[in-house]
C-alpha positions as CSV (number, residue, x, y, z in Angstrom):
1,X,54.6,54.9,-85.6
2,X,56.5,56.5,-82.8
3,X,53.5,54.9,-80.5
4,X,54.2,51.5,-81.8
5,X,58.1,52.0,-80.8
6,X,57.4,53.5,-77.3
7,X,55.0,50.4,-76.9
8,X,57.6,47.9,-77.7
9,X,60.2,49.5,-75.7
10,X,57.3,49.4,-72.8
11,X,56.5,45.9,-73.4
12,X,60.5,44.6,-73.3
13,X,60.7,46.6,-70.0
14,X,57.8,45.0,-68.6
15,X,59.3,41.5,-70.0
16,X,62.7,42.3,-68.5
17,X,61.4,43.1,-65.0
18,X,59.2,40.1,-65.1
19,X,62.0,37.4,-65.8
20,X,64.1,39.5,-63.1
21,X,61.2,39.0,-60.4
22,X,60.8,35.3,-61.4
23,X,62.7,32.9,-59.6
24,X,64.9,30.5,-61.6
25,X,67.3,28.1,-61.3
26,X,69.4,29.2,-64.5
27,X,70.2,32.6,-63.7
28,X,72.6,33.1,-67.3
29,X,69.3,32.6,-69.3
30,X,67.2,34.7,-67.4
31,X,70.4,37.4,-67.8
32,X,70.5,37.0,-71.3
33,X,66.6,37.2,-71.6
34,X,66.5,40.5,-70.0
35,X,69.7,42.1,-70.9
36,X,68.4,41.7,-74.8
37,X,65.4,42.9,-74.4
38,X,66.7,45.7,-72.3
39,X,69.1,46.6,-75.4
40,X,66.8,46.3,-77.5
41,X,64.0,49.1,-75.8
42,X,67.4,51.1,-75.9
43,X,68.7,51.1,-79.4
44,X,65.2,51.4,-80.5
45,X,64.8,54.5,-78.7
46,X,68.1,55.9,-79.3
47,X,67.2,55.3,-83.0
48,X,63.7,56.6,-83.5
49,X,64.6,60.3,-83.3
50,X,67.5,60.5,-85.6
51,X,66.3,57.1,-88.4
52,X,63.4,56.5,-90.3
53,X,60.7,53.9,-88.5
54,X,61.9,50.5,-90.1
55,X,65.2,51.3,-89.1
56,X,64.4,50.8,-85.8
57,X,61.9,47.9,-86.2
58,X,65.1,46.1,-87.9
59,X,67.3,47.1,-84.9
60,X,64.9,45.4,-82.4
61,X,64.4,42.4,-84.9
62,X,68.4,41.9,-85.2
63,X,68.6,42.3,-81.2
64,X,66.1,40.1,-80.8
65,X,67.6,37.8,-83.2
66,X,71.1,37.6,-81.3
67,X,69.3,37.1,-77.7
68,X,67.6,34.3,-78.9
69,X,71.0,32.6,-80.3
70,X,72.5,33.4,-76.8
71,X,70.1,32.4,-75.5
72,X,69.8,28.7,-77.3
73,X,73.7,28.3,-77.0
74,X,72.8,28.2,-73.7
75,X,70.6,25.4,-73.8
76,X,72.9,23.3,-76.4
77,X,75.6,23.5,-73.6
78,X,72.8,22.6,-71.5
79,X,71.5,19.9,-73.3
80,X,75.2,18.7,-74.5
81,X,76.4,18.7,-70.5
82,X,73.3,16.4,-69.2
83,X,74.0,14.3,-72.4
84,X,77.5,13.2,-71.2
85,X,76.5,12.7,-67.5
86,X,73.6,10.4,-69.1
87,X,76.9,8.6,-70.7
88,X,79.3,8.5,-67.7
89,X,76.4,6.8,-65.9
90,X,75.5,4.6,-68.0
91,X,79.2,3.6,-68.3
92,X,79.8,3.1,-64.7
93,X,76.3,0.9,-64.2
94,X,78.2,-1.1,-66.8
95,X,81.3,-1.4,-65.3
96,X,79.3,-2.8,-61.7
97,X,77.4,-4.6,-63.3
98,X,80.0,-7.0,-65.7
99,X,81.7,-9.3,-64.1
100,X,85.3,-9.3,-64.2
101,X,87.5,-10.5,-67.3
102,X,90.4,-12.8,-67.1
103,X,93.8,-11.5,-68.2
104,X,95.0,-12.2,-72.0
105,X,97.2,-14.6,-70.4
106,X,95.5,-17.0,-68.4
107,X,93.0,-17.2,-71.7
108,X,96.6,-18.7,-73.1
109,X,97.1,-21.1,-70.8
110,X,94.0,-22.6,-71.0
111,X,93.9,-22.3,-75.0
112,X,97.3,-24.4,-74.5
113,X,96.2,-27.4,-72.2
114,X,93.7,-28.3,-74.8
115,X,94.4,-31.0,-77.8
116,X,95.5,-28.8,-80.7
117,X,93.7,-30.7,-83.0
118,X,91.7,-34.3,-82.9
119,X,92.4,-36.5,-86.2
120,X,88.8,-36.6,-87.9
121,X,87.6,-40.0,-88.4
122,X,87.3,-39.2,-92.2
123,X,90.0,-39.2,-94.7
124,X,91.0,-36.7,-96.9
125,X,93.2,-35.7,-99.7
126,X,97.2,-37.2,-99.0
127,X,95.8,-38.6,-96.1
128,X,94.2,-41.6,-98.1
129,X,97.5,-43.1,-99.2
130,X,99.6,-45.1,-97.0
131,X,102.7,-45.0,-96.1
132,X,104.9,-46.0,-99.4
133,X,107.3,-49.4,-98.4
134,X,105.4,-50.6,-95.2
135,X,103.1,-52.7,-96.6
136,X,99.5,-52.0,-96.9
């Protein structure tokens, strides 16, 4: 068992010094990356003289576990940042592109300076009785 640990613990070395090496343009996730499994090869060796195997196993599982949801909080940010540029462009290619709207009150104006209403050549209701003492 104590082969398996000292195996993992070489393996997240090896990981960490590879994601340090590689050249990135997001330097927080490649941090986050190597820093977990850094802590992880440490607790794991801290704990395998002084706790029983699964112990350990459990420690690198629940480090692991909190690097990767650092690690995709990252991303969501990420993903939730390009998300409203995406937005403010699109707003602004609107904005060019529509033409500009007349004020409220010229709209007015023009409403006013039309006929209100044109008498329909049909009759209806009152409208069918004449006037009472003028003579039909």
């Amino acid at each position: 068992m104590i082969k398996l640990l000292i195996w993992l613990m070489i393996a997240a070395a090896v990981m960490a010094g590879v994601v340090f090496f590689k050249k990135t343009e997001n330097k927080k996730k490649t941090y986050i990356v190597a820093v977990g499994s850094l802590l992880a090869a440490a607790v794991a060796l801290w704990m395998q003289g002084s706790f029983a195997w699964h112990m350990s196993l459990l420690a690198i599982l629940g480090l692991s576990l909190v690097t990767a949801l650092l690690f995709m909080k990252m991303e969501e940010r990420e993903q939730q940042e390009k998300e409203r540029l995406k937005q403010e462009r699109k707003d602004r290619k609107k904005q060019a592109v529509e033409p500009p709207k007349p004020p409220k009150a010229e709209k007015e104006a023009e409403n006013e300076a039309q006929p209100i209403r044109e008498k329909s050549e049909r009759v209806f209701g009152m409208e069918s009785i004449g006037p009472v003492g003028k003579g039909s």
